[in-house]
N, C-alpha and C positions, 0 to 999 in steps of 0.2 A: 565549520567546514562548509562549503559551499560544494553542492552535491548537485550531481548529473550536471555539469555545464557545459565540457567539450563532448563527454558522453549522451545529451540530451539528441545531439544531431543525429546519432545511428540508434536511438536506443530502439526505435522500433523496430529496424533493420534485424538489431539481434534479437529480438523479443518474438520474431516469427513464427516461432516453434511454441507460443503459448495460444492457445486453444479459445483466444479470450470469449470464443461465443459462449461455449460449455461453460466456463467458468459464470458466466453471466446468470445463465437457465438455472445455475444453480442458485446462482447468490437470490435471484428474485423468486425462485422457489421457497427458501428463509423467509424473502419479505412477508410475501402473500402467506406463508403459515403462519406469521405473528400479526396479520392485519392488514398489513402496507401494500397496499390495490395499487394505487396512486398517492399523487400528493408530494409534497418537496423533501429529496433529500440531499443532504451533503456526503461527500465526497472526500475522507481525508486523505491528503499523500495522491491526488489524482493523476501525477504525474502528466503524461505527453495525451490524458482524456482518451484512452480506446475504451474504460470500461465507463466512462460518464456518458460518453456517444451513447452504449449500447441500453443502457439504462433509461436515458433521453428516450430513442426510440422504442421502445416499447412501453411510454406513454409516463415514465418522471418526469418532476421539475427537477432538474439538476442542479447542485452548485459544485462546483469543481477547485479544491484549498490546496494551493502546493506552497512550498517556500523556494522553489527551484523558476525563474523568471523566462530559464532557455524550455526549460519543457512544458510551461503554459504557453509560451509564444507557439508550440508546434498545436498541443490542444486547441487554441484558438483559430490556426489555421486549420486545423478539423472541422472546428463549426462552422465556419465559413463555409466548408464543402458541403455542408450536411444539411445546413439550416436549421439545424438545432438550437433551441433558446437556453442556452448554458451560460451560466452569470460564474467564470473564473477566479478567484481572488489568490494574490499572492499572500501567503500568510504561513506562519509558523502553526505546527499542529499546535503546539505548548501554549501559544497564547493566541488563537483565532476566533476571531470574530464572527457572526450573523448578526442580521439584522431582525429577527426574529428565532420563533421556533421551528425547527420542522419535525417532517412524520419520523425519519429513521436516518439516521449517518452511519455510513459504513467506510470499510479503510481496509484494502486487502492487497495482493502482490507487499507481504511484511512490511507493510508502512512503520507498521507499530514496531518492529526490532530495531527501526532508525532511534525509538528513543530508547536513550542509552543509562539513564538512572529512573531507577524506580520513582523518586519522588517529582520528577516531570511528568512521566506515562502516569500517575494519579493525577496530575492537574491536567492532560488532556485527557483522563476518564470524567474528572469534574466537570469540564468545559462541554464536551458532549451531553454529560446530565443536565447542563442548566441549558443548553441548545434547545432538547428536545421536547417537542411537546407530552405531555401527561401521558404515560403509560407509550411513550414515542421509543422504538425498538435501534439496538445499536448492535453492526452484525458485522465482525473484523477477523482479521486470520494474523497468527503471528508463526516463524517458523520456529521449529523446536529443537531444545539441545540437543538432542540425539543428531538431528539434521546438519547440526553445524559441528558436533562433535567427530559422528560417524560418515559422515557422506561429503561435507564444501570443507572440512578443515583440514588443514597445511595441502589442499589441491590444487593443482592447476588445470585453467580452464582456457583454451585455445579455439579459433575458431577464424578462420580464412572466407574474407569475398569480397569482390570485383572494386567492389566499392570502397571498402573499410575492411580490416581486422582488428582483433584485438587477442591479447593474453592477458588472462585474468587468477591470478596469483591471490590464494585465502590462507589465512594465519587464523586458527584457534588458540584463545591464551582461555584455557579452561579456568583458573582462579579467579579473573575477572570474567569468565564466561561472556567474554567479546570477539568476535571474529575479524577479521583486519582483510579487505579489499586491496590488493593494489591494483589497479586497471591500468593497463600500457591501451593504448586508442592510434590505431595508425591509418588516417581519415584520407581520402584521394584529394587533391584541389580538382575543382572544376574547369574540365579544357585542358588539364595538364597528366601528365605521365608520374608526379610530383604525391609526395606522400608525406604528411605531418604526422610528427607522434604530438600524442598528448597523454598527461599522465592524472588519474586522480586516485583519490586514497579514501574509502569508505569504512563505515565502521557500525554495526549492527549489534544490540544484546540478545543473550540467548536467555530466554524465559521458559519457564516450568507454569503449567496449566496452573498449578496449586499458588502462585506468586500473583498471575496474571486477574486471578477470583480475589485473592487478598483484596488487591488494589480497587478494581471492581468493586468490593463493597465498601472502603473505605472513602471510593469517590462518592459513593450515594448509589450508585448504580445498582440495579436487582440481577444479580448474575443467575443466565436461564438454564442454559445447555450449552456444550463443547460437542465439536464433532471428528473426526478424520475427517481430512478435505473431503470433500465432495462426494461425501456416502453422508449415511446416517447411522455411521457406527460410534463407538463411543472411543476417544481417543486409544492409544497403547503407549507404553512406554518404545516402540518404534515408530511413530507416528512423525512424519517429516512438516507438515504443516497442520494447523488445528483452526477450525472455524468455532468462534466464539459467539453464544447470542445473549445480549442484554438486553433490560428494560430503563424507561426512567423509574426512579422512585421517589419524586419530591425532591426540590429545591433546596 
């Protein structure tokens, strides 16, 4: 599937309504509790770059991995504004490359629910273990069945402005514990009165804490703590997103 590509041009637009500074103070509060002052991390799933910017500025080396080519192109035109020394790469989380190790890789807004069978999401938990340096910390968020069970599934999600609209249609197939996107995208031409649709079809897994630690240790990784977003409480079986912390543990 070739994801976010007529959607990469509004996605900030509708993403307005996330909070990303908050989210930030948090996620580099994790760092700084497992070590990571400074020093280079990766970014997986970095999409259109608002949380690598934020990261960048407050004194990371950034590298920024997506597999979507339209929403590095918008992250790039970020750095340009910003002047941030952010090194982009287009690459599959499943098989991406560095050129070394760094301190800590992280991957959150559910990068990790884009992979959709277990025995990939262990080879990009492997690939992050051989990334990162000794004892190098890896700090991710997946969202949770309940989430897609209880709250985005068989919903529709509408949303009107000046610029763009969209209707956003979710299908939960609980046996396969897969949620099904359809995104209708109705984008303005520029100078014109004129409106395109565009249409894409996504597809996310819903994972259980207890699956997400499996795999974790079976890629090598040292699984630390789970959290409810952006507290420091310990998940619940209502919990709509979960922050995960790992370590490396050898090669």
């Amino acid at each position: 599937m070739d994801a976010y590509t007529s959607f990469a041009s509004v996605y900030d637009t509708f993403m307005d309504n996330i909070p990303y500074e908050e989210w930030a103070e948090y996620l580099i509060g994790l760092l700084k509790e497992y070590g990571v002052h400074d020093g280079l991390i990766a970014d997986l799933g970095c999409g259109t770059g608002s949380m690598t910017e934020l990261l960048a500025t407050a004194g990371y080396d950034m590298i920024g991995i997506d597999n979507s080519e339209e929403m590095l192109d918008i992250a790039m035109d970020k750095r340009v504004k910003s002047g941030n020394d952010i090194l982009y790469l287009l690459q599959d989380m499943r098989a991406f490359e560095l050129y070394g190790t760094v301190k800590a890789v992280i991957s959150i807004c559910d990068s990790i629910n884009y992979i959709q069978d277990e025995s990939d999401l262990k080879e990009v938990f492997r690939l992050v273990n051989n990334y990162l340096d000794p004892q190098g910390i890896f700090v991710f968020d997946f969202n949770t069945v309940y989430k897609y069970r209880e709250v985005m599934g068989n919903q529709t999600i509408a949303e009107d402005r000046e610029e763009c609209s969209f209707i956003w249609d979710n299908y939960y197939y609980e046996e396969e514990g897969i949620n099904e996107y359809e995104l209708s995208l109705f984008i303005k031409e520029a100078d014109s009165k004129l409106y395109h649709k565009y249409q894409e079809t996504h597809f996310q897994k819903a994972y259980e804490l207890e699956t997400i630690q499996k795999l974790l240790h079976e890629s090598g990784l040292e699984y630390i703590t789970a959290y409810d977003a952006f507290t420091k409480n310990a998940p619940t079986d209502q919990s709509e997103r979960i922050y995960v912390v790992a370590r490396e543990k050898g090669k």
